[in-house]
Residue, then its C-alpha position, 0 to 999 in steps of 0.5 A: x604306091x597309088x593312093x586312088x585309080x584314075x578312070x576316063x572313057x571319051x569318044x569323038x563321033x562326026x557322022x559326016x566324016x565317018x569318025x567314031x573314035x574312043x579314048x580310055x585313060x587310066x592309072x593303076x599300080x603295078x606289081x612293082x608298086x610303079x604308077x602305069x598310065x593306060x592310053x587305049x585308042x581306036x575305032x569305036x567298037x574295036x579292041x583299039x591300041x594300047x600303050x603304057x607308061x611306067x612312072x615311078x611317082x603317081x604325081x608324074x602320072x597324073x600330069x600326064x593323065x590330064x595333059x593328055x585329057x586336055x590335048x583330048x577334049x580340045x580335038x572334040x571328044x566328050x565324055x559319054x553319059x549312056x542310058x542305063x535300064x534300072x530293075x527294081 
């Protein structure tokens, strides 16, 4: 049983080498009760890949989550504060 969703959205963006990568993690439960780990890569405005890993505790999936974060953010991608219109 998950007891709260994880969510992460970076980019990594080098105009000079044309690069425009995004990285998305995030954990959910399955039917099953299982923790999945989400990992959905690619070119910035593409679908990207997806790959999914099926834990049986959500401790191990979160060790996962922030040893691949880590791994991600010593490569150069940042999380990406977009500018949001507010009506009111």
């Amino acid at each position: 049983m998950i007891t709260q969703r994880y969510q992460l959205y970076i980019e990594r963006t080098d105009r000079a080498r044309n690069m425009a990568r995004f990285y998305a993690l995030s954990i959910e439960p399955n039917l099953f009760g299982e923790a999945c780990l989400t990992r959905r890569s690619g070119r910035i405005g593409t679908a990207g890949q997806v790959l999914i890993h099926h834990f049986e505790r959500e401790k191990d999936a979160v060790v996962l989550f922030l040893e691949l974060l880590r791994q991600k953010r010593g490569r150069g991608y940042r999380t990406v504060v977009r500018n949001r219109r507010l009506d009111g």
